[in-house]
C-alpha positions in Angstrom: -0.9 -20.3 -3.9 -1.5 -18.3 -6.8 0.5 -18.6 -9.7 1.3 -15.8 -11.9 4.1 -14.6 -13.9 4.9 -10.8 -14.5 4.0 -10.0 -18.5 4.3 -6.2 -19.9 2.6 -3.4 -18.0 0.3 -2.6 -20.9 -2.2 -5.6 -19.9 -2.8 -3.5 -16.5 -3.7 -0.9 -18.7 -5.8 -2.7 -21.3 -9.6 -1.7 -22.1 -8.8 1.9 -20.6 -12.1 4.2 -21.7 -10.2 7.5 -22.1 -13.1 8.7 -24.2 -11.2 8.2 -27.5 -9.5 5.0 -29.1 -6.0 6.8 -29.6 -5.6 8.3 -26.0 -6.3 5.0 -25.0 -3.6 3.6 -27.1 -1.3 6.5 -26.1 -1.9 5.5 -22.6 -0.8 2.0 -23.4 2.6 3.4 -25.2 3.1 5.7 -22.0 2.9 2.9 -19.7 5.4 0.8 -21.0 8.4 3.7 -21.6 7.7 4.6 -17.9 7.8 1.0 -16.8 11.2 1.1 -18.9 12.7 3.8 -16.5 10.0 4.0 -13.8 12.6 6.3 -11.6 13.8 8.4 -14.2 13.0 11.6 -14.6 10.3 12.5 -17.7 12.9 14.4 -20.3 15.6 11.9 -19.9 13.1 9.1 -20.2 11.3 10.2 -23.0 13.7 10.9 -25.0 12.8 13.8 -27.7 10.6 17.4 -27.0 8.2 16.0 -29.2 7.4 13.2 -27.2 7.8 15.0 -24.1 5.5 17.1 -25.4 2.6 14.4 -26.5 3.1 13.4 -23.0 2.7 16.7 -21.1 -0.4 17.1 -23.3 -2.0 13.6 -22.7 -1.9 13.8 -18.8 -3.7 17.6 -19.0 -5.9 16.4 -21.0 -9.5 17.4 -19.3 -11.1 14.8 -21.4 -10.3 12.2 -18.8 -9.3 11.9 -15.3 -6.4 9.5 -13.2 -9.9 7.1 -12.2 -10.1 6.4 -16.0 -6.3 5.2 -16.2 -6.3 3.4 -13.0 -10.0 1.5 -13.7 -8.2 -1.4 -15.8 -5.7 -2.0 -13.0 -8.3 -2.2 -10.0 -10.4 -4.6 -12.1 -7.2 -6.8 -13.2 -6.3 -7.1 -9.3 -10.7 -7.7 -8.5 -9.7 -11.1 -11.0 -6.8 -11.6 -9.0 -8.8 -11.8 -6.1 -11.2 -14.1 -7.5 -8.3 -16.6 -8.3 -6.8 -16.4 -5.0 -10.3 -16.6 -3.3 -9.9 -15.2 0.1 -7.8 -11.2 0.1 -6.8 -9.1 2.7 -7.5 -5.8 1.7 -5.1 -3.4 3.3 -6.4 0.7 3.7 -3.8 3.2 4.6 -3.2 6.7 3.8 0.3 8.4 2.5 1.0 11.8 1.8 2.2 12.9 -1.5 4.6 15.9 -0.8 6.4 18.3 -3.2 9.4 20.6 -1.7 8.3 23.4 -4.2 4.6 25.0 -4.4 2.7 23.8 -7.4 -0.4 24.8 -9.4 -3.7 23.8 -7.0 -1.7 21.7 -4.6 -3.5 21.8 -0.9 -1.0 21.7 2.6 0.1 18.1 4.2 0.5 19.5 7.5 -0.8 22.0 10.1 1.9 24.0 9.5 2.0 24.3 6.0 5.3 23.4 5.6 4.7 21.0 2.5 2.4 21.5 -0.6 1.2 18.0 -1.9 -2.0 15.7 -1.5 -3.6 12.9 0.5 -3.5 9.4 -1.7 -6.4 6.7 0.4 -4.9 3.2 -1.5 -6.3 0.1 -0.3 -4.0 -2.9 -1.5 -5.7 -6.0 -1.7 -2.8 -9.0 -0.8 -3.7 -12.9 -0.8 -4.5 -14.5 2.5 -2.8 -17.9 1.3 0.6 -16.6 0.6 1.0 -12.9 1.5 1.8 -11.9 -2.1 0.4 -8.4 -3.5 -2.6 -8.8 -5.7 -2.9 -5.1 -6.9 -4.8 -1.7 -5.9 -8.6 -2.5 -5.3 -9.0 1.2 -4.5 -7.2 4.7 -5.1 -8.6 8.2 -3.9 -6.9 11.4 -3.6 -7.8 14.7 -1.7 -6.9 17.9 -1.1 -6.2 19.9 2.1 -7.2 23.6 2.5 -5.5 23.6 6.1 -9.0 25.9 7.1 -10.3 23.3 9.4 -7.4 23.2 11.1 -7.0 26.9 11.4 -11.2 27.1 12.5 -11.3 24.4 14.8 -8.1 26.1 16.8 -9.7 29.3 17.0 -13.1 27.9 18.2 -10.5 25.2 21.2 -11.6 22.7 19.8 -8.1 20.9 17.9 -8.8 17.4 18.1 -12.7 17.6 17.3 -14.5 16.8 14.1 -18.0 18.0 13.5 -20.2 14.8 12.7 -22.4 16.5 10.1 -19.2 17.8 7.6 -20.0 15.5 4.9 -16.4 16.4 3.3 -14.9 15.6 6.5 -11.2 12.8 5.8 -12.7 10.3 7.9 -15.1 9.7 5.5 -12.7 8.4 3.0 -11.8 5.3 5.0 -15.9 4.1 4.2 -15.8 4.6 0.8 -12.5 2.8 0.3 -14.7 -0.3 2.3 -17.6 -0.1 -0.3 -15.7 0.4 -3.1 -13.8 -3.3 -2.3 -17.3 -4.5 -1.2 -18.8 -3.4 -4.4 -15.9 -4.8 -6.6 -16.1 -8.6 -5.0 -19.8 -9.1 -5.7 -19.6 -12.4 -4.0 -16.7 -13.7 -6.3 -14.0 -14.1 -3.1 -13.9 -13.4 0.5 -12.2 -10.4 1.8 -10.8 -9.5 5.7 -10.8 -5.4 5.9 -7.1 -4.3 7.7 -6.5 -0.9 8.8 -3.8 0.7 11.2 -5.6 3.2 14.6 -6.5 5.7 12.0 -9.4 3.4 11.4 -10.8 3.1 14.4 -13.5 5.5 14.8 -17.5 4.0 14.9 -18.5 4.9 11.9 -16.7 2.8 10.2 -17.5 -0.2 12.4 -20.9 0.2 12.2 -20.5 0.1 7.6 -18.4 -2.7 8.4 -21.0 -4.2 10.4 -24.0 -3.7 7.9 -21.9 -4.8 5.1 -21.6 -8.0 7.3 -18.0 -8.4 6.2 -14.7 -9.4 7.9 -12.1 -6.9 9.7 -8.7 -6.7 11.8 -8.4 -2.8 12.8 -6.1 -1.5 15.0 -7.7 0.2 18.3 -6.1 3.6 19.0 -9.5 5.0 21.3 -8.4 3.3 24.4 -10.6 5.2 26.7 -13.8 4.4 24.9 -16.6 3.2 26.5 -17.6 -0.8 25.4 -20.9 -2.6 27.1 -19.2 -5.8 28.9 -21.1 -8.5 31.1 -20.1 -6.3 34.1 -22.0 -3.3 32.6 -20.1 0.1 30.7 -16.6 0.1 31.0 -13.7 1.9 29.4 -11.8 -0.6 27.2 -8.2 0.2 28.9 -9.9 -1.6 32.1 -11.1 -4.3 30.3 -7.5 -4.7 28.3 -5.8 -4.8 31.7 -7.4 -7.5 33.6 -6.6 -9.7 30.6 -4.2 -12.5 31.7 -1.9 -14.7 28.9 -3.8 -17.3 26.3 -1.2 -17.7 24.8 2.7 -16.8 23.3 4.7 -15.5 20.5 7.8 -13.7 19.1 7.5 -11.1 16.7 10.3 -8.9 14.7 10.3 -5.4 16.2 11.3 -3.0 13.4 13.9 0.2 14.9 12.1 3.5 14.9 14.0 6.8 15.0 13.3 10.0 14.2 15.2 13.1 13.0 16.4 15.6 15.0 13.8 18.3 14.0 10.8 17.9 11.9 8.3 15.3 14.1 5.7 16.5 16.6 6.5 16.1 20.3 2.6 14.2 20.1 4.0 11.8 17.7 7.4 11.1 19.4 5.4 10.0 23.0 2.5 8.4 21.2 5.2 6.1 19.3 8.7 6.3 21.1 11.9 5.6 19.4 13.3 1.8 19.4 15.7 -0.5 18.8 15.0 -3.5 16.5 14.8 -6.7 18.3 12.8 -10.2 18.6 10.1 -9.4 21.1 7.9 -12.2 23.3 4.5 -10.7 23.4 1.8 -11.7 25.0 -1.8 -12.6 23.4 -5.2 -12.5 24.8 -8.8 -11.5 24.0 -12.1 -10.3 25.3 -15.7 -10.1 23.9 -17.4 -6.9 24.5 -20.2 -5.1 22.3 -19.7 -1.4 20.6 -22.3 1.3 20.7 -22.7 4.7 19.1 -21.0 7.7 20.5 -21.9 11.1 21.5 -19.7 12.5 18.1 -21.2 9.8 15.6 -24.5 10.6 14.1 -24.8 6.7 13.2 -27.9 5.1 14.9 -27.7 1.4 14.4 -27.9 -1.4 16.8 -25.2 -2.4 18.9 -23.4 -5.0 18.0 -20.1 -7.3 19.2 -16.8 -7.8 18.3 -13.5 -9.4 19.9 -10.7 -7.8 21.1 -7.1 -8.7 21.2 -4.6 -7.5 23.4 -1.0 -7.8 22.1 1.7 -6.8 25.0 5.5 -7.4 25.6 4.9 -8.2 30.2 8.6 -7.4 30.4 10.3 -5.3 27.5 14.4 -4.6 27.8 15.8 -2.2 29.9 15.1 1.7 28.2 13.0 0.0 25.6 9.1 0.7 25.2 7.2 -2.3 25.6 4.9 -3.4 22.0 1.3 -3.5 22.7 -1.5 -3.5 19.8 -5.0 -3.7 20.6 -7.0 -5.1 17.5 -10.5 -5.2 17.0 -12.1 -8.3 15.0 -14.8 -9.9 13.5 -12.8 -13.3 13.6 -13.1 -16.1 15.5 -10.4 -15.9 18.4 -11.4 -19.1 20.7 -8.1 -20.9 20.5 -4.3 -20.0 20.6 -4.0 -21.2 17.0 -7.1 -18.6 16.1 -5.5 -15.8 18.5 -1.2 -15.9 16.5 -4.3 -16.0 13.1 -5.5 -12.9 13.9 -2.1 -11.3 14.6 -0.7 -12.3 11.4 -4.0 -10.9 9.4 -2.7 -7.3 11.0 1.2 -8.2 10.4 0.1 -8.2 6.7 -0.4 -4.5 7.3 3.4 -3.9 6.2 2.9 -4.7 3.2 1.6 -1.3 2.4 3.8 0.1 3.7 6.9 -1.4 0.9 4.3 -0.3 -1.5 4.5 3.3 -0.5 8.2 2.8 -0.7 8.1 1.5 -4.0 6.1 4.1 -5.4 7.8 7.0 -3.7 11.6 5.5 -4.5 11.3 2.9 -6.9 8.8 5.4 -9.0 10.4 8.4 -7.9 6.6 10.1 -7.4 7.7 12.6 -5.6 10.3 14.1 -8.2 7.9 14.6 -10.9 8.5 18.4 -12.8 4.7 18.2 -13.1 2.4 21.5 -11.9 -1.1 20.9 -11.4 -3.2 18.3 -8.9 -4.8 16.9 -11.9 -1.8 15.8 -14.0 0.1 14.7 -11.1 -2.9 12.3 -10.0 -2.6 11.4 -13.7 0.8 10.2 -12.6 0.1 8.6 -9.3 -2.6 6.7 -11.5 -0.1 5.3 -14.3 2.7 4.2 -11.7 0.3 2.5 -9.5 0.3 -0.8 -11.6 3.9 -0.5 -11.9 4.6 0.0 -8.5 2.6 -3.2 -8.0 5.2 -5.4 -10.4 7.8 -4.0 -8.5 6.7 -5.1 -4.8 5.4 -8.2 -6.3 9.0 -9.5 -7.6 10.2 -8.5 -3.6 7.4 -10.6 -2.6 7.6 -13.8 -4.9 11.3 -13.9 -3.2 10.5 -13.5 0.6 7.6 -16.2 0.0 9.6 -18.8 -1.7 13.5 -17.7 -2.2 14.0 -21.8 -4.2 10.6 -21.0 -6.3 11.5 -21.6 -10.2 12.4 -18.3 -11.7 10.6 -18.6 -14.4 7.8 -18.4 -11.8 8.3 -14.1 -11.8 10.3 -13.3 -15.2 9.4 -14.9 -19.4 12.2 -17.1 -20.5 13.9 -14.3 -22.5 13.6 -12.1 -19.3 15.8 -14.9 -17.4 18.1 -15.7 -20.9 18.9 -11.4 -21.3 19.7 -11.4 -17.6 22.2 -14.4 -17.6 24.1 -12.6 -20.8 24.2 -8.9 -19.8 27.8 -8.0 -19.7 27.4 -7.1 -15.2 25.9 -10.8 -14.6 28.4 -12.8 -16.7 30.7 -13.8 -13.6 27.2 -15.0 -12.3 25.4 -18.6 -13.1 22.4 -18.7 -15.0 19.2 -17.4 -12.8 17.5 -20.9 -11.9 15.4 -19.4 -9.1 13.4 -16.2 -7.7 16.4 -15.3 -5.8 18.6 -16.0 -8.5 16.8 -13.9 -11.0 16.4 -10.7 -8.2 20.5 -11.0 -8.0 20.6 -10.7 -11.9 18.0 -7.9 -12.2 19.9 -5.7 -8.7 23.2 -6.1 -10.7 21.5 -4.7 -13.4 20.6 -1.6 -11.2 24.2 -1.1 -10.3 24.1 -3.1 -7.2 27.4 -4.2 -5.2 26.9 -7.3 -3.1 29.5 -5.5 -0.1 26.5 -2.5 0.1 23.7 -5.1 1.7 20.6 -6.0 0.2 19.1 -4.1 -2.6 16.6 -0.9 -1.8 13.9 -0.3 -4.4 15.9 2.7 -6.0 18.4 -0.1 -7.5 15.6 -2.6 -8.3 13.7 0.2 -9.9 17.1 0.9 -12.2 17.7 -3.0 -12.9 13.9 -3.6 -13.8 14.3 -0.6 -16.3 17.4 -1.8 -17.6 16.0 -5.4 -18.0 12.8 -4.5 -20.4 15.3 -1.5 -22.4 17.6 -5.0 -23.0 14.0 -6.5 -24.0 12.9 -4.2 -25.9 16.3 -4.3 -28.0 16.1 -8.0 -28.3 12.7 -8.0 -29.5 13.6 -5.5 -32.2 16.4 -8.1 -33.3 14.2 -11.2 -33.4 11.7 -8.9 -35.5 14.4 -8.1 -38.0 15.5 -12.3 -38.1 11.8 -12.9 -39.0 11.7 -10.3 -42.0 15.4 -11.3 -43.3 14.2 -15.2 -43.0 11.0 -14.2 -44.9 
């Protein structure tokens, strides 16, 4: 298990090369009064035009970009990794959306309904205990929405020319090699995507990189080489009988009433939550090129894993994930292994959420695609210290909480005027009750959402920051 405690934000920020000592020192300050109020809006948080000002001038600076900011961070979570020794690194994609147009801002859909930008994050999470490490990569892209418009001219909607070498696709390989490049050997890392992932290309990197990966199949009518000859995977999938067992938490998906593509709605039907019993079993089958990749390598094999639910409830789509793997899947034990290595997936996912809500990313007043990367770049550390604190308590609700917040942390929760009808934090959980109260949070509205944690965790380090300030002025009276 790795053990680490949450100290200020500025250390994720340390040894930033903005090009100039003072920026880099500015960045520091920044850091710390967002991570103060990370889901209030700039003026209020700021304080005073002039610092609002210093600030709107630091992130459109052109004298450095949001990889500059965010370089500290990625190598702080690469030490991480070498500490916990084996990492799950977890690619996914999210859109960044603003409701008003904005300065250089590309489309988000085919429709153009919503101005913002693609953000490629890979989160790299410890295989021992499922707690967040950090970002190990970050990439952001624009969309002109003139592919989409070309290739529904020419009929062709769903196809992507091989030789574009600005194609999206390509950003799921360079997320791979930029993990790849950052581990040098120093800990072992298992590559997790979601269906968005699976196209050959980025097997065949994986496979000359020689490293470890869970991806979840979404081509089901491919063609694998099998010891009966060419087949199409769904045949394969569907002679598979049982190895083994297991229940799994089925999360409820609805949709709004307008707003999601009738593609989307029968490619993932709406659910209820529930505990499903799903089904496991595997194959071994070898990949080859296809007629769209311009990849020529050897072919090579893989495993697959079917996941299904044989008899789902009455008006209920049944679960089925097909994963493709690298790992070793000959016993039941190996099988539920595998499973879990995709489950970790979710994890993302809260990350998004903390970003987005906690963060409140997607309220920024700022104009142009370069600032607002700046601003994706400085919350992504502090995004980070926020999932972590959900994750310390999930993993271990009786762990010490001393274990996620400094002593004074724990001491200015227990007196803060909303937490005095409470007992002194002893553990994680403890301490997360002390910091949601701090956010406002009424035991009779359910568990705390990230908005509220985001408002208690600012409250805590403004109550810091004050208490530091009066320990300072003890020490000069005393000398």
């Amino acid at each position: 298990m790795v053990q680490r405690a949450l100290g200020t934000v500025g250390l994720e920020f340390g040894g930033a090369d903005l090009g100039d000592r003072r920026r880099s020192a500015r960045l520091t300050s920044i850091a710390e009064t967002l991570e103060e109020q990370p889901a209030r809006g700039f003026p209020r948080l700021l304080g005073s035009d002039a610092a609002l000002e210093a600030f709107y001038r630091f992130i459109n600076n052109p004298g450095f970009g949001a990889e500059d900011i965010v370089a500290p961070h990625v190598a702080a979570t690469a030490e991480r990794a070498a500490e916990a020794g084996v990492v799950v690194a977890v690619h996914d994609t999210t859109l960044v959306e603003y409701s008003t147009k904005r300065k250089d801002l590309g489309v988000t859909t085919r429709k153009r309904r919503a101005h913002g930008f693609v953000a490629q994050v890979t989160l790299l999470v410890s295989k021992a205990d499922g707690l967040p490490l950090g970002v190990g990569s970050l990439e952001t892209l624009r969309r002109s929405g003139q592919k989409w418009a070309k290739r529904k001219k020419e009929g062709q909607r769903g196809r992507v020319h091989r030789d574009d070498s600005g194609r999206e696709s390509l950003r799921w390989i360079r997320s791979v090699e930029a993990v790849e490049a950052a581990r040098r050997d120093r800990f072992g890392v298992i590559h997790v995507t979601d269906a968005e992932g699976d196209f050959f290309e980025l097997f065949s990197r994986l496979n000359a990189l020689d490293t470890r990966f869970v991806i979840r199949a979404g081509q089901l009518d491919r063609t694998v080489q099998t010891d009966q000859g060419a087949r199409k995977l769904r045949e394969v999938l569907d002679e598979l009988s049982p190895q083994t067992w297991r229940e799994i938490e089925v999360c409820e998906r609805k949709y709004p009433a307008r707003g999601v593509a009738k593609a989307t709605r029968l490619r993932h039907p709406e659910r209820e939550a529930r505990v499903a019993r799903v089904a496991i079993a595997s194959a071994r089958v070898t990949l080859t090129g296809t007629k769209y990749s311009g990849v020529k390598t050897e072919p090579f094999q893989v495993n697959i894993i079917r996941v299904w639910e044989p008899r789902p409830p009455k008006n209920q789509p049944s679960v089925e994930w097909v994963l493709v793997t690298t790992e070793e899947v000959a016993s039941a034990g190996e099988l539920k292994r595998v499973v879990d290595l995709y489950r970790l997936r979710w994890i993302i996912e809260e990350y998004f959420k903390a970003l987005k809500t906690g963060c409140s990313l997607e309220k920024r007043q700022v104009e142009s695609y370069d600032a607002l990367r700046k601003v994706l770049a400085l919350f992504v550390p502090i995004a980070y210290r926020l999932l972590l604190l959900r994750g310390l308590e999930r993993l271990d609700s009786n762990a010490p909480a001393r274990r996620a917040f400094s002593e004074t942390d724990l001491h200015i929760m227990a007196n803060a005027p909303s937490n005095r009808s409470l007992q002194p934090p002893r553990t994680v959980t403890d301490a997360l009750t002390h910091l949601a109260r701090l956010g406002g949070h009424l035991k009779n509205n359910g568990p705390p959402g990230w908005q509220t944690l985001g408002w208690g965790y600012e409250k805590l380090l403004t109550l810091r920051l004050g208490w530091e300030m009066a320990m300072a002025a003890q020490r000069c009276d005393q000398s």
